[in-house]
N, C-alpha and C positions, 0 to 999 in steps of 0.2 A: 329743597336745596337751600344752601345758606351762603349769604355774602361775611367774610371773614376780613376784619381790619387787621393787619398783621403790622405789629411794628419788626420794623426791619433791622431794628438797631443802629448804632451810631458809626456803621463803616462797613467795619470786619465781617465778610462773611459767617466766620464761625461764633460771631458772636448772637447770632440768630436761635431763639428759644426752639426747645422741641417742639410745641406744637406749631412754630411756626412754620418748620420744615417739613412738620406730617403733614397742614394742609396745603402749603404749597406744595407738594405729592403726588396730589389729587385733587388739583384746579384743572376749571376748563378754561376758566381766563385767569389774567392776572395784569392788574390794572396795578402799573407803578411809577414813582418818583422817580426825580433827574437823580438822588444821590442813592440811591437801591445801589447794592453791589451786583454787579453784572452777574458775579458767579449763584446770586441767589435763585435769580430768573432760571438757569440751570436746575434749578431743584423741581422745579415745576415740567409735568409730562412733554415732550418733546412736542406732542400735537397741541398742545397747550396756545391756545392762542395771548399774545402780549402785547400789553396795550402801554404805551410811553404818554402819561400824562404831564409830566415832570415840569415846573416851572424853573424858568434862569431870568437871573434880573434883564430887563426887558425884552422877556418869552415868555409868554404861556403858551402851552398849547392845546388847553384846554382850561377854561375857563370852572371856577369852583362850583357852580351851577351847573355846569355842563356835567363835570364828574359825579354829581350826585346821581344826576338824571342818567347817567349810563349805568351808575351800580345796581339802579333800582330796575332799571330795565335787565341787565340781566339777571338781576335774580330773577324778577318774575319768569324767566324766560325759563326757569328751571335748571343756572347754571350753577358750577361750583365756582363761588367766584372769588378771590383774593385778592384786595385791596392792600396791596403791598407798601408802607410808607414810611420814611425815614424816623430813625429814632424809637418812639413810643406815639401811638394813634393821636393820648390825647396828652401830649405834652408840644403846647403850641404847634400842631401840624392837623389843625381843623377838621380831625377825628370825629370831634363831637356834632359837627355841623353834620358830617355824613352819616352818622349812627342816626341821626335825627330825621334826618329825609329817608333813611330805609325803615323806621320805624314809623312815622307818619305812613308811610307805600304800603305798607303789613306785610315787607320782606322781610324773611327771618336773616339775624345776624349774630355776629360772634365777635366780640374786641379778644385781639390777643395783643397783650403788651408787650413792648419790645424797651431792651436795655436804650435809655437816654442819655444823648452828648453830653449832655447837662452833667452826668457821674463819669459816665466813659471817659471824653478824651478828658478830664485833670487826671485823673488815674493812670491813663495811659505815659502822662505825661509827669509820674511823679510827683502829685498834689493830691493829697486824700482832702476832701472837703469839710472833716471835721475831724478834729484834734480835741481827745479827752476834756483838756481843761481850758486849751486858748480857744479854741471853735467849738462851739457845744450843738450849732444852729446853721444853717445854710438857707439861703430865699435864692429861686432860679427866677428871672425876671428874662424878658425881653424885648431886647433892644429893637423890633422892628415895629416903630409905629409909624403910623399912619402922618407926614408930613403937613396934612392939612389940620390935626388937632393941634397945632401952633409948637409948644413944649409939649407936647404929648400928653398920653394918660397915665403914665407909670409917674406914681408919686415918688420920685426919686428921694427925694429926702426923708420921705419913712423909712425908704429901703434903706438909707444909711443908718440911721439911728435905730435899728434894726438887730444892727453889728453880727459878727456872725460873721461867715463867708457870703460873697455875694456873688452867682452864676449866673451870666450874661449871656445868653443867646443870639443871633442872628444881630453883633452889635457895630460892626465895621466900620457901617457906611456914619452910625452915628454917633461914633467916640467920642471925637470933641468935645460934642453938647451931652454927652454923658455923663463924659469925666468932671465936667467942669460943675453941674450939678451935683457930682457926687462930692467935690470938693466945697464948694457953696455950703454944702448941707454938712459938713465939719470934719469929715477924713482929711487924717492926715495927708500931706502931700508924700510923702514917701511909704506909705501903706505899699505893701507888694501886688505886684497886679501880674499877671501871665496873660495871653492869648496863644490859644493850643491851634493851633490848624490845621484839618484835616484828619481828627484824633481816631487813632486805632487802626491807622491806614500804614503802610510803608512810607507814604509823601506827608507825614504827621512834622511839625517844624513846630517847636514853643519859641513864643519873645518871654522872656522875661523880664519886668523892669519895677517901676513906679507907678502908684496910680498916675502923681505927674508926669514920668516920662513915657509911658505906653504910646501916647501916640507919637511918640519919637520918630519909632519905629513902624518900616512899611508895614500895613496887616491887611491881610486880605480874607476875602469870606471863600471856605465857611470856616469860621472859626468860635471858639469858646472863651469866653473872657473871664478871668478868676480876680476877684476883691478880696485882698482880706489876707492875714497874716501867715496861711496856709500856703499863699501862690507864694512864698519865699522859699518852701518846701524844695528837694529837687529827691526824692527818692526813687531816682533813674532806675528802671530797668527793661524799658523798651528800646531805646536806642544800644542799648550792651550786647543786645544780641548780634550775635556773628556774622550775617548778610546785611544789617540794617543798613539801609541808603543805598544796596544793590538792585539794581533793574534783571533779574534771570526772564529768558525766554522756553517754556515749556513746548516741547514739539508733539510730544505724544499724542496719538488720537484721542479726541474728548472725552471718549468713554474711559479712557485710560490716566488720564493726565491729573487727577481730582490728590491720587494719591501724594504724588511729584511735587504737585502745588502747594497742598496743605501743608506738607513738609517744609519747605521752601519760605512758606509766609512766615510758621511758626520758628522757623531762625531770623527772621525779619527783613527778606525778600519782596522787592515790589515782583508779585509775577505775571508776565505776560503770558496768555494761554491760544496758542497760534500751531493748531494741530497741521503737522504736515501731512497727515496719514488720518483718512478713515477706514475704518473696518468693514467691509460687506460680506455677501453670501461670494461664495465660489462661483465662478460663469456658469456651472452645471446645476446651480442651485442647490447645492450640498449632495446629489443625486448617488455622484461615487462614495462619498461618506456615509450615506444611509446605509449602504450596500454594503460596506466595509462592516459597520457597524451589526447589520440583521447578521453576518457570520464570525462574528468576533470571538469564538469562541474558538476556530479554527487556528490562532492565532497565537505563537507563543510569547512574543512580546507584543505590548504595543507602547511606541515610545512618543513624548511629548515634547517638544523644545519651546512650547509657551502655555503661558495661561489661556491666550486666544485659542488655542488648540484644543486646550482640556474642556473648557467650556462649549464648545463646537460640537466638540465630539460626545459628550455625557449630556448635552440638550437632545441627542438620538439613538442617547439609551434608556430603556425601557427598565431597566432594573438591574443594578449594578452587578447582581450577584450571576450576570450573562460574565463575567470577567472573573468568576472564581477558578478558572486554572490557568490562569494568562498573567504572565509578568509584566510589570508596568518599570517605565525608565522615564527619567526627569531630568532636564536640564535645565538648573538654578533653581533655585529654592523662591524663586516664583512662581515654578510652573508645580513646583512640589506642593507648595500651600493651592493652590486652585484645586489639586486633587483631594485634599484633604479637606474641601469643604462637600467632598462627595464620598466621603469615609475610605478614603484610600491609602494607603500607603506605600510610594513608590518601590519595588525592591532597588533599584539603581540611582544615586546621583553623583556624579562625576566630581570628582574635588574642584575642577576647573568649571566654569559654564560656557564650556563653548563645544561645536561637535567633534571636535579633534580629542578632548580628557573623556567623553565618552565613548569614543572608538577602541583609545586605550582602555578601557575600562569594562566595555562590552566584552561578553563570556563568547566562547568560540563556539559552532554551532553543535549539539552532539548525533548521534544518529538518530536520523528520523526526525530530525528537529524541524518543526513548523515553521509557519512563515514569521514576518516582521510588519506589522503595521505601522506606519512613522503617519502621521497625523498632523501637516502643519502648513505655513501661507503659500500660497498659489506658487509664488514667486521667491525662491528662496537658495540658499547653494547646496548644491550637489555632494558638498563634501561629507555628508551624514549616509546617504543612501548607498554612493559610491563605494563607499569603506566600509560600509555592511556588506553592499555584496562582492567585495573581494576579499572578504573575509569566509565566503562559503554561506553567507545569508539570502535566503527569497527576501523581496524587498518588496511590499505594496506601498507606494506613497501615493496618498489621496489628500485634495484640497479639502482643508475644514474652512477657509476663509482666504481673501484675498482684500489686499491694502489696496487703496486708490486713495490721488491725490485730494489734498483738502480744498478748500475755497474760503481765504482770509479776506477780513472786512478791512480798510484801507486803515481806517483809525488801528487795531492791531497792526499790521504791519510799519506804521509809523512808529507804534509803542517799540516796537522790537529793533528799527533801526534804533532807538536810542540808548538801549538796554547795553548795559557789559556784558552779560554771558549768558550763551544760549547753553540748550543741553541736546544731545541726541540719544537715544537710547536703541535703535537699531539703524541699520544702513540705507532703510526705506527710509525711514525720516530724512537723513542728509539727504537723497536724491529730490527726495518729492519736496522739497522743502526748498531747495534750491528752484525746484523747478516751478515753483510757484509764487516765491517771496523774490529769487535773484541773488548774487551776490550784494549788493548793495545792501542789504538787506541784514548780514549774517553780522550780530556785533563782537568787538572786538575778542573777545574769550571764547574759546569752542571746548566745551565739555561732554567726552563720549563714555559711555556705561561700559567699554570695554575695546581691546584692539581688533578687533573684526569691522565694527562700526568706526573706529580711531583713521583705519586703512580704510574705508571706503571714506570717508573727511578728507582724508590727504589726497586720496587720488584725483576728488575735485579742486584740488589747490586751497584747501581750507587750512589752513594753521592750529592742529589743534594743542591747545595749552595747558588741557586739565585729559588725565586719563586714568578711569578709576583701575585702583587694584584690584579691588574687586568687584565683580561685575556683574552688581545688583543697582537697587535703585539707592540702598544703603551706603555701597562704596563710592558711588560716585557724588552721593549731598557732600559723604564725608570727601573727596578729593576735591568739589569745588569752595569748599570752607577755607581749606587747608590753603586752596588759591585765593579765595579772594577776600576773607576774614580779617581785617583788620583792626581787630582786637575792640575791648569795651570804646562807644564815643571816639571813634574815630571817620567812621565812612560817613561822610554828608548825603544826604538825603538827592535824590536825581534833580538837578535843576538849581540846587542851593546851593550856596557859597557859604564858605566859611567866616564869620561875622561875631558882634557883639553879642547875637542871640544864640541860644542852646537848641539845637537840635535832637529830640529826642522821640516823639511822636505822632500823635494825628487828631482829627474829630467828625461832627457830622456821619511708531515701536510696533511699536508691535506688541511689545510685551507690557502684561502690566505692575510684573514688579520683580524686582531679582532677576530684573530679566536678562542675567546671562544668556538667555534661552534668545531674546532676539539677538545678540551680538553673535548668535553660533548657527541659525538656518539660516 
């Protein structure tokens, strides 16, 4: 087994390398930093056990000595283990010291480098750190020494005569005696200076200023500080995105929600992930689904109104080609793509996603006409089964799966009280969601994936503001844009105000998609 040093990257989830994601995959632990993105630990096996090492200025919670001695214990212990740490291993995050103690141990290990703040957030934030012919050169330095070496160990005044751009790390706490060194050592006093904070995050805020005036301005850590004629640069394109400085609250169950989010971040959405709904086995243990399934061939339809269904149902098939004289029906083209990663191709999807366009749409029965298999949540409306069989259709509906309510951690829930707009994508969410978070809870904006789910909002007195036309996971990104899009540089980031500084970046259902299908069981 092998202990792996995974840089985490400078924020963004998705800025995490592939093999960072393949071994965190297949950890059995996963030992991480305060600034790790929550959604990465996600990426690691649900039994996965996670270890929170993370220092905050005066916190540790584990001491650096401590941490070596655990990694090396687990390995020996024979585990898979992931050393999850912000930025890059060995760019100032004492990589080096724990590669060193597991190879003293003769535990085998693996560095995997991860993207560093140090490039990330000016990037993020519209400052390339070197320019063809004025910047040829850049020195990353950092700002956290040790208070007791007097003026420290960073020879500041090399680094200025240096010239070049000059990237500052962990510098905050010791601007002052920074700047004023760097100014000492002969930069000019109006050289352009930036601090990015929080770069490549939604809550990303740049000051721009002077090397003189930076500390003008409030700065807080964790931030990145840019020297040098570059930070005059502003070649904005993270704050232009269309949600930037929107807090959205995803409801979907976790297994589901990955899609929503990603979507979400990538218009530039802080998103909170506050599943209302998990997904489990049916009370009977899928017992009638198996049953259904061992005679399906008896069957002349079998129809799907989600991808949870599709998936339920073809984990207790045996070999697809049991469905070669059996019609298959889809509602939404989420539940259509789930079957087609099972080489199927629906004959039926309704122009509408909901069970009423497929009623219309469903063929009358002919003579001798088989049964109906409909395959979908424990708990769901009648209006699909009903209207088959008063249409002349046998009707088998069998549980593939059943929603139960979620269990949010309090920090979420606070996230979400301060968010503008939640999303629901079926009706289970609004209820369990309520029935777990509160009203209090639900922020101002309510955004439903279609009118089935829209009406069960309202009949809880919820107001809802945004209602996709179409009712996928598609039409409703696009209907909360269209609400709350405030064009290039305009929405401020949650918590800022509008000021002398630029806001632009950062550092340091049921169904699950199209899911017309949950707005119609």
């Amino acid at each position: 087994m092998t202990v792996y040093l995974v840089g985490a990257g400078p924020g963004d989830p998705g800025l995490v390398t592939v093999r960072g994601a393949e071994v965190l995959g297949r950890a059995d632990v996963v030992v991480h930093d305060r600034l790790s993105a929550a959604e990465l630990l996600d990426l690691a096996p649900p039994a996965a056990e996670r270890i929170d090492v993370g220092k905050a200025p005066g916190r540790h919670t584990m001491t650096q000595d401590a941490i070596s001695t655990l990694l090396v214990e687990r390995g020996r212990a024979g585990q898979e283990v992931v050393r999850l740490k912000g930025g890059d291993p060995y760019v100032f995050a004492r990589g080096g010291e724990e590669a060193a103690a597991l190879a003293q141990a003769g535990v085998d290990f693996e560095v995997v480098p991860g993207i560093t703040s140090a490039l990330a957030a000016p990037a993020a934030a519209g400052i390339p750190v070197t320019l063809r012919y004025s910047s040829t050169s850049f020195t990353v330095v950092t700002g956290h020494e040790d208070p007791a070496s007097g003026e420290g160990s960073v020879d500041w005044e090399a680094v200025a005569r240096l010239g070049g751009t000059i990237v500052i790390l962990m510098a905050v706490a010791r601007w002052p005696a920074i700047s004023e060194r760097l100014l000492g050592a002969g930069l000019a006093p109006d050289t352009p200076a930036a601090a990015v904070r929080w770069g490549t995050l939604p809550r990303q805020h740049t000051t721009r200023a002077t090397l003189a005036t930076l500390g003008d301005h409030p700065l807080d850590a964790p931030s990145v500080i840019v020297v040098g004629e570059v930070a005059a640069c502003d070649l904005g394109w993270f704050e232009r995105r269309p949600l930037y400085g929107r807090r959205v609250v995803v409801t979907r169950a976790r297994e589901q929600a990955s899609e929503l989010s990603s979507r979400l971040r990538a218009l530039g959405a802080d998103v909170v992930e506050l599943p209302a709904i998990a997904i489990e086995d049916p009370a009977d243990g899928g017992a009638a689904l198996r049953a259904a399934v061992a005679r399906i061939a008896r069957y002349q339809w079998v129809v799907f109104t989600s991808p949870n269904g599709v998936h339920r149902t073809f984990a207790e098939v045996p070999d697809t080609r049991a469905l070669g004289g059996v019609r298959v029906a889809a509602i939404g083209p989420g539940t259509a793509d789930a079957l087609s990663r099972y080489r199927i191709v629906p004959d039926l999807v309704p122009e509408r996603f909901v069970a009423e366009s497929l009623l219309a749409a469903f063929p009358a029965p002919g003579p001798g006409a088989g049964p109906v298999l409909l395959a979908r949540a424990a708990v769901a409306r009648d209006v699909l089964p009903q209207g088959l069989r008063a249409s002349g259709w046998e009707v088998d509906v069998v549980d593939a799966y059943r929603t139960v309510p979620a269990e949010p951690t309090v920090e979420a829930l606070d996230a979400a009280a301060d968010a503008d707009a939640i999303t629901f994508t079926s009706s289970s969410t609004v209820a369990n969601y309520l029935a777990i978070a509160g009203r209090d809870h639900v922020p101002p904006v309510v955004a439903c994936i279609g009118p089935v789910t829209a009406a069960t909002a309202r009949e809880h007195d919820l107001p809802v503001a945004v209602e996709a036309e179409v009712h996928t996971i598609d039409g409703l990104i696009d209907a909360l844009v269209s609400h709350l899009g405030k064009g290039p540089g305009v929405a401020q980031p949650p918590g800022e105000a509008a000021s002398t500084t630029i806001s632009d970046g950062e550092a340091a259902p049921e169904e699950r998609s199209g899911g017309g299908a949950s707005d119609s069981a």
